[in-house]
C-alpha positions in Angstrom: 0.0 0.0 0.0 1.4 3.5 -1.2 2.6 5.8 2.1 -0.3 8.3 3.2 0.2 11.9 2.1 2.5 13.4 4.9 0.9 16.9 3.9 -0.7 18.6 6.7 -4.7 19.5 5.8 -5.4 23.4 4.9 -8.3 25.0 6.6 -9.3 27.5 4.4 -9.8 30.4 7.1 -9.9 34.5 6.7 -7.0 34.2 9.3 -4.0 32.5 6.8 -1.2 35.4 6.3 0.3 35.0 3.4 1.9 39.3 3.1 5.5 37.2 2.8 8.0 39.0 0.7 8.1 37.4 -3.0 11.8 35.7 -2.9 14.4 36.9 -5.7 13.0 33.5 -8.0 9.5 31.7 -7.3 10.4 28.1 -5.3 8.6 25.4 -6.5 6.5 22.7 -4.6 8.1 20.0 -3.6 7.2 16.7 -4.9 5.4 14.1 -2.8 6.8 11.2 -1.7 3.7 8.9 -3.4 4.9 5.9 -5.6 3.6 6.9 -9.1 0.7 4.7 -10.0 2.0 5.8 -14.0 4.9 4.4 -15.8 7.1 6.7 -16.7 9.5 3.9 -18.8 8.8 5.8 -21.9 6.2 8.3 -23.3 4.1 5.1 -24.8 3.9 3.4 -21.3 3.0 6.3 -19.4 0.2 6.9 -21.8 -1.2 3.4 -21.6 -0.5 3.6 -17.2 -2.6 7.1 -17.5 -5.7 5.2 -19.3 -5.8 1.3 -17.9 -7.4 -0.7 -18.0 -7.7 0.4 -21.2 -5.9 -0.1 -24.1 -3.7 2.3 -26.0 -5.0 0.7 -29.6 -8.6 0.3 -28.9 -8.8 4.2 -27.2 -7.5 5.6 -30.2 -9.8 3.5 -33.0 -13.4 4.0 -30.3 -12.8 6.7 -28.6 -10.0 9.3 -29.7 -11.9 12.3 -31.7 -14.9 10.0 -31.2 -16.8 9.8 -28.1 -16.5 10.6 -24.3 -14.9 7.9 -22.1 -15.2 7.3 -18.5 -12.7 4.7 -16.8 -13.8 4.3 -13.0 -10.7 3.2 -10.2 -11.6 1.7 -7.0 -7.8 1.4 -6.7 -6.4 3.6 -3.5 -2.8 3.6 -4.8 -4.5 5.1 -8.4 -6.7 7.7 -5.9 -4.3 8.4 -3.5 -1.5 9.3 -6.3 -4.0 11.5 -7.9 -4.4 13.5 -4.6 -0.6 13.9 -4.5 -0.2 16.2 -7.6 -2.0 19.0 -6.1 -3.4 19.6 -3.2 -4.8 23.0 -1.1 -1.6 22.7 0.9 0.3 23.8 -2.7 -2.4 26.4 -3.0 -1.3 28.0 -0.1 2.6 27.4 -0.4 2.0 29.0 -4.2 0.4 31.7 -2.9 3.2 33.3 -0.3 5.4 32.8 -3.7 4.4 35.5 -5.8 0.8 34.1 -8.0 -1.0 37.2 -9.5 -4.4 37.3 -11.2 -5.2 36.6 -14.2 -1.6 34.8 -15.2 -1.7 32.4 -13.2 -5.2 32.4 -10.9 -9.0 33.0 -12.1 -11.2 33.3 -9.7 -14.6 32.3 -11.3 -18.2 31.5 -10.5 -21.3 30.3 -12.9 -24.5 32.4 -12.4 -27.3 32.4 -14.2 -25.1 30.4 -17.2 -23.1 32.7 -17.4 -19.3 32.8 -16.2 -19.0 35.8 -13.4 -15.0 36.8 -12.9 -14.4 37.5 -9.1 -10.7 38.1 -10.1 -8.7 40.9 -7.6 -6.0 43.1 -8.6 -2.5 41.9 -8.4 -0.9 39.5 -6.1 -2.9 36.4 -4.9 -3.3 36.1 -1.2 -4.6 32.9 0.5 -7.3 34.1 2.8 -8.9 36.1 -0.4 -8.9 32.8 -2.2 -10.2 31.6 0.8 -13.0 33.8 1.5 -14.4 33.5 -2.0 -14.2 29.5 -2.1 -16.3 29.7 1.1 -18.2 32.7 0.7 -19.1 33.3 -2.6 -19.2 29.5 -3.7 -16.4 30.6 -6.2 -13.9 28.1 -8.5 -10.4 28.5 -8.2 -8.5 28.0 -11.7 -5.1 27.6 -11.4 -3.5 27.9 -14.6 -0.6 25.6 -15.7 0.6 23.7 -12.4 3.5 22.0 -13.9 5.2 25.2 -13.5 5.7 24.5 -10.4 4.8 20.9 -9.3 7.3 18.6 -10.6 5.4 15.4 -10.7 3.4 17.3 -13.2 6.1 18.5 -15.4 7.5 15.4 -15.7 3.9 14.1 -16.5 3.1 16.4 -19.1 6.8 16.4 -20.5 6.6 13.1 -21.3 2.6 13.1 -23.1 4.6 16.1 -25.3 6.8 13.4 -26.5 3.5 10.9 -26.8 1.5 13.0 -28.9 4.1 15.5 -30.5 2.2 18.3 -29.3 1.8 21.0 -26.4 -0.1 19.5 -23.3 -1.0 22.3 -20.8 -2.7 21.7 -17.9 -5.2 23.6 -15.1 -6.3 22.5 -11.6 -9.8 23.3 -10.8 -11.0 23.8 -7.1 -15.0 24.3 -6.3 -16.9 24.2 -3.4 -19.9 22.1 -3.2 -23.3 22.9 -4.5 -21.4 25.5 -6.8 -20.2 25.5 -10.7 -17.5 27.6 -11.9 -17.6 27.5 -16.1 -21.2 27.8 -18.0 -22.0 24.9 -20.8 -19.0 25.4 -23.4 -16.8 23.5 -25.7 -13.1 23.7 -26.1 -10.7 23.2 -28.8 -8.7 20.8 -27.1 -8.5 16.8 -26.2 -9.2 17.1 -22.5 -8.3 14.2 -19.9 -9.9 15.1 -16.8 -7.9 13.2 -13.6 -10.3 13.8 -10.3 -8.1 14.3 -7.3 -9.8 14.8 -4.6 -13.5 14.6 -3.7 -16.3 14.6 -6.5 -17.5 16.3 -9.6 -21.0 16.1 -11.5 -20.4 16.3 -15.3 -23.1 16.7 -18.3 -21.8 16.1 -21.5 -23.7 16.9 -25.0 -23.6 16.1 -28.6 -21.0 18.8 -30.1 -22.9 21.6 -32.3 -19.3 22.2 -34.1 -17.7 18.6 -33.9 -13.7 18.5 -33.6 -14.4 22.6 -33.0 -11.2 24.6 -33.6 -12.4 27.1 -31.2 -13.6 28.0 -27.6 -17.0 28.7 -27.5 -19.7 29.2 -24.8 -23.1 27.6 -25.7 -26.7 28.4 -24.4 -28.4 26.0 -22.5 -31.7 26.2 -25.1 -29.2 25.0 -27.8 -27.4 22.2 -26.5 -30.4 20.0 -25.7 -30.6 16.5 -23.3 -26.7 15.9 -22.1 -25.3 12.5 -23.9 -23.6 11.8 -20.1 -24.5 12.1 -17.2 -21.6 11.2 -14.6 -20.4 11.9 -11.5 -16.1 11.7 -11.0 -14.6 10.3 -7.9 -10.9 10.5 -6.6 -8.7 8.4 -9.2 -11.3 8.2 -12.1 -10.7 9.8 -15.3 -12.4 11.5 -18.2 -12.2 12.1 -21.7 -13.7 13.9 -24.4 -13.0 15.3 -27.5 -13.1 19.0 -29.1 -16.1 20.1 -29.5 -17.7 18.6 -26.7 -20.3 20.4 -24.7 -19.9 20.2 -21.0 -20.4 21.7 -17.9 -19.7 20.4 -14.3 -20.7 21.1 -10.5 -19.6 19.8 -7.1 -22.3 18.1 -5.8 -24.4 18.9 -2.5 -23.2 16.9 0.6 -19.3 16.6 -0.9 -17.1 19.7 0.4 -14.9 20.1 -2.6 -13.8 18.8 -5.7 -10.3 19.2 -7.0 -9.8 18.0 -10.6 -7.0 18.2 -12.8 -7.3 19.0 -16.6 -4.8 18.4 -19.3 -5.5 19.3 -22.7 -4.0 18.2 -25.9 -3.6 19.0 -29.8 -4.6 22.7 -30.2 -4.8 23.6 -33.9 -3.2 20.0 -34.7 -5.5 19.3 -37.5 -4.9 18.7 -41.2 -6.5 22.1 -42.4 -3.3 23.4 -40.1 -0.6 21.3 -41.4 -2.0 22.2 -45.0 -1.8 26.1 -44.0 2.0 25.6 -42.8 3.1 23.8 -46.1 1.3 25.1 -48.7 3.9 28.4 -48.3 7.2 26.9 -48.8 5.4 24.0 -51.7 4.2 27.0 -53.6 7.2 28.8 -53.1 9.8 25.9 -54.1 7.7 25.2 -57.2 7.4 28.3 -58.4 11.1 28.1 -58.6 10.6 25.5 -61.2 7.1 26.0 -63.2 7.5 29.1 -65.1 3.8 29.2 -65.5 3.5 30.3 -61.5 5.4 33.1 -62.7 3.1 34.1 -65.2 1.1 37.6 -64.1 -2.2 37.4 -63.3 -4.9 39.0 -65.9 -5.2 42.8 -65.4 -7.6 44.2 -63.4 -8.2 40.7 -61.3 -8.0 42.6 -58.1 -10.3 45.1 -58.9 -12.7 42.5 -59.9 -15.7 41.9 -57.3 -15.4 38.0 -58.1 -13.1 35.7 -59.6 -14.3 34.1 -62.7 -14.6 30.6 -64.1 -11.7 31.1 -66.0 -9.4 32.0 -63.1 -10.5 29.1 -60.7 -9.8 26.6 -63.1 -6.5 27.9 -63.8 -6.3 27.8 -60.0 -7.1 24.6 -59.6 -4.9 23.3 -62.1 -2.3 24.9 -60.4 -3.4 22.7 -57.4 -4.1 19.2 -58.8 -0.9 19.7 -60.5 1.1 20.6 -57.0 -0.8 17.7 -55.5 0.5 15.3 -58.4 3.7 16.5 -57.4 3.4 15.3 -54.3 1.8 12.1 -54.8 4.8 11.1 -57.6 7.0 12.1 -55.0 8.6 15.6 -57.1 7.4 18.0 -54.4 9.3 18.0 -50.6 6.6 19.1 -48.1 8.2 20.9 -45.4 6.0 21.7 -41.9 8.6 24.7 -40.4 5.9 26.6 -38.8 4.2 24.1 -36.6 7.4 21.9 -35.5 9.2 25.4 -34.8 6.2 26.6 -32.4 6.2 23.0 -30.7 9.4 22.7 -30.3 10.5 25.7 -29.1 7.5 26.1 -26.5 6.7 23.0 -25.7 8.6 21.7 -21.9 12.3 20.9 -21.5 13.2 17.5 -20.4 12.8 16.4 -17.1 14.9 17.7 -14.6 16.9 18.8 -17.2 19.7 21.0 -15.3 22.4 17.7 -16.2 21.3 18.2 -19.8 23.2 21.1 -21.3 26.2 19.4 -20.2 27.6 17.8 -23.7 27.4 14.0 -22.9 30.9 11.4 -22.6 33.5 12.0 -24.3 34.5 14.3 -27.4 33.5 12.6 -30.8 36.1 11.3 -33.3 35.7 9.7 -36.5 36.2 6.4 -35.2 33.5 6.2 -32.7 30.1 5.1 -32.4 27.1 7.6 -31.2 23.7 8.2 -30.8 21.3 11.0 -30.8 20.1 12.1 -27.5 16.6 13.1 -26.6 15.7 12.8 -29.9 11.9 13.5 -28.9 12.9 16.8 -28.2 14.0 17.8 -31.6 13.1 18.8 -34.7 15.1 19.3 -38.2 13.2 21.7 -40.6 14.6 23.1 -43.9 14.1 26.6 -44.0 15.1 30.0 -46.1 18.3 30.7 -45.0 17.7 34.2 -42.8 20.8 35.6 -44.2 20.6 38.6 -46.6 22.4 38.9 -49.3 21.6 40.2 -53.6 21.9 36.1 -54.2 18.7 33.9 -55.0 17.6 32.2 -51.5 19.0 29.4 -50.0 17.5 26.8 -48.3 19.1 25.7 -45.4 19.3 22.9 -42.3 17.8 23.7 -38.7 17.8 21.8 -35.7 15.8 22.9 -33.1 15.1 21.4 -30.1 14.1 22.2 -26.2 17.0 21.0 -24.3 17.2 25.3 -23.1 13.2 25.4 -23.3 12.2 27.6 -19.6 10.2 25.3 -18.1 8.3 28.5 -15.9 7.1 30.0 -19.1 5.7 26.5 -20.5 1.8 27.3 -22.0 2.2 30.8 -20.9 1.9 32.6 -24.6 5.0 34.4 -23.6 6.4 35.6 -27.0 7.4 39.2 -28.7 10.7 40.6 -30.3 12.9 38.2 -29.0 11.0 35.0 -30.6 13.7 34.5 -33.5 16.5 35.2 -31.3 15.0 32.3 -28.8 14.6 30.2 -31.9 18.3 30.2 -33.0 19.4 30.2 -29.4 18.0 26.5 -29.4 18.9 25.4 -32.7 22.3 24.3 -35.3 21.8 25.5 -38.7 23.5 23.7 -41.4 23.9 23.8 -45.4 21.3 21.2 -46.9 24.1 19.2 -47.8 23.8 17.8 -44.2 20.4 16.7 -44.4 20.7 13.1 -45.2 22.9 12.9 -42.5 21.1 14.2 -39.6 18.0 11.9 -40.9 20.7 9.1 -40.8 21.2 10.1 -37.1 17.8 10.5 -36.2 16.3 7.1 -37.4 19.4 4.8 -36.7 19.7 3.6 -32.6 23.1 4.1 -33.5 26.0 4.8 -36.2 29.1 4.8 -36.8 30.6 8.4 -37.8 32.7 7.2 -40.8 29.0 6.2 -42.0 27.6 9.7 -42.7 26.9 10.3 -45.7 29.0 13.8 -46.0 31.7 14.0 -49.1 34.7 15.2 -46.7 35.5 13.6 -42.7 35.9 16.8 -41.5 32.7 17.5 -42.8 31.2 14.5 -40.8 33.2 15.6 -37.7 31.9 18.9 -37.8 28.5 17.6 -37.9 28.8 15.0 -34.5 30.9 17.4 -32.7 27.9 20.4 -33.1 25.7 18.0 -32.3 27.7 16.6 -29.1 28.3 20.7 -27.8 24.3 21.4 -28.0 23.8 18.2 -25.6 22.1 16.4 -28.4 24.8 13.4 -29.3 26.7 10.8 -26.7 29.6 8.7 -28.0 28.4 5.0 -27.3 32.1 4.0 -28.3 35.2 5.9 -27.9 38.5 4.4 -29.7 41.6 6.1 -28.3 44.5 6.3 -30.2 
């Protein structure tokens, strides 16, 4: 039997003083002492742990983008382990570290179906949270805990690798007899893990199925719910984007705290499509003179494109798409591997990481790629300007340096492309079949590369090994 909690219980009183001064960098929480009922072997088997009994192949042909699933536990170690990755106690401990309003708390209630902000200004402080839990029958919504809570981080760092794509997370506290969120539909994958106590959920049939939006809907639209089910400690739910929910803590059960993560945000094909259509159009153009033909006069000024010009149009298309299908045209997604990438979490516990790894690669040795779900190679307009014709060039991105504190935050501006080339190699396209050498092979031998020159295949494994990305399985010593 898994070791009780050794947390002490928070009473959530008007009397908690939390007026500490913020310390110079925000402390996390520390993790609990719990055995993991998850297997954290490798992203496949943690995925599979999250979901048992169910299988990994039959939730993705029934269920995945499909229909709402419900998997009820009666296992203590599966409820118990829940409770440990968040708790009121890290509530409290969060709070005398710095939380403000709005980034990383929401302080909600549903009235009338219709979401009511009871958000202060500024810093958090416990006993306000507190007093509106109690008194005003408020939700707490705390945004992104894997910030802070390392159990989570590692959790969600390793579903990144599972589903190539951002996971985020939020932690949802409500009192009983209350509801924080109105009916609405999201345009995520939500898992919902209940930690402690219960929630009532009511699921409907989607009005927008596999949505690609937020969107609040009214309760004369969304009809009968589909499910109607009620969450104890250590069950989990899932439902696709799209789906219409809404949930309440039940009368007689003194809180609920559940824990959401949320998956594949604009993941879809219509989005891969909009990332390589770009760069396809753009390399062929290089090739068909006929792209390069002007477009009639006056089509701009025209109110509506005529027959003639869409099937010119799509001729252009069906003849890109043969292009592709014989294989003639590379498609290249740049966009959407550069945003996961270089936002998505670092590895776990990753301070060892940006060590390079072993010993300095020769041509003689044997290596390996490192963390090879953590990177990306993308071949991209080379960024340096010049009176020449563009070059296309090598990147390798990856999150090794990622900040695991900004992680689902949407903290970007003027220093995005400086971030980008801060965690990634560029080389000339020459290296290509190379680093695709490197990244499907368990290991190789450098001599192997396929590079014209050695030092050209030196250079390559010893970029590689100073970015933390390549260990030397074999070293030969002269």
């Amino acid at each position: 039997m898994p070791k009780k909690s050794k947390a002490k219980n928070v009473t959530w009183s008007k009397d908690d003083d939390d007026d500490e001064q913020l310390p110079p960098k925000q402390r996390k929480v520390e993790q609990s002492d719990i055995p993991s009922s998850l297997c954290f072997h490798s992203p496949a088997s943690l995925f599979q742990s999250l979901i048992q009994p169910m299988g990994t192949e039959k939730f993705f042909r029934e269920y995945w983008e499909k229909k709402p699933l419900h998997l009820q536990r009666s296992d203590l170690s599966t409820a118990s382990y829940y409770q440990s990755l968040f708790q009121m106690s890290d509530l409290q401990s969060l709070c005398s570290q710095g939380l403000q309003y709005y980034r990383d708390i929401n302080v909600v209630r549903c009235i009338n179906s219709k979401k009511k902000v009871l958000n202060k200004d500024g810093q958090v402080k416990f006993n306000v949270l507190s007093k509106s839990l109690v008194q005003n029958k408020a939700t707490i919504q705390f945004h992104q805990p894997q910030r802070f809570k390392d159990e989570l981080w590692r959790i969600q760092e390793k579903l990144e690798c599972f589903f190539g794509a951002l996971v985020g997370s939020n932690v949802y506290i409500t009192p009983q007899e209350s509801q924080g969120l109105p009916a609405h539909y999201d345009d995520v994958e939500v898992f919902i893990l209940q930690l402690e106590g219960q929630k009532h959920w009511r699921l409907y049939s989607p009005t927008v199925p596999l949505a690609a939006e937020y969107s609040v809907e009214s309760e004369e639209k969304i009809g009968s719910p589909t499910h109607d089910i009620v969450l104890k400690a250590g069950d989990l739910l899932y439902f696709p984007r799209g789906t219409i929910h809404q949930a309440n803590t039940p009368a007689g059960v003194d809180h609920s705290i559940h824990l959401t993560l949320s998956t594949y945000q604009r993941m879809s094909w219509g989005d891969l499509l909009l990332d390589v259509f770009p760069s396809l159009l753009c390399d062929s153009s290089r090739t068909d003179v006929s792209l390069r033909e002007g477009m009639h006069r006056r089509l701009l000024l025209s109110s509506s494109e005529g027959q003639d010009t869409n099937s010119r149009l799509a001729a252009y298309l069906r003849s890109l798409a043969d292009g592709i299908d014989a294989g003639m045209q590379k498609v290249h997604s740049t966009h959407m591997k550069r945003d996961f990438i270089t936002n998505r979490l670092p590895p776990y516990s990753q301070q060892q990481l940006l060590i390079p790894s072993g010993s300095i690669p020769a041509l003689e040795d044997t290596v390996c790629l490192r963390f090879k779900d953590h990177m990306v190679i993308t071949v991209e307009p080379s960024q340096e300007r010049t009176d020449e014709a563009t070059v296309l060039v090598v990147i390798v991105l990856h999150s090794l340096k990622n900040q695991r504190e900004s992680h689902m935050m949407g903290e970007s501006g003027d220093e995005e492309d400086e971030r980008d080339i801060s965690r990634g190699l560029q080389f000339s396209l020459s290296h290509l079949q190379a680093l695709q050498q490197l990244q499907q092979a368990e290991q190789l031998a450098v001599a192997q590369l396929q590079l014209p020159t050695q030092e050209a295949k030196l250079s390559l494994v010893l970029a590689l090994w100073s970015e933390g990305l390549l260990h030397v399985l074999e070293h030969t010593t002269m």
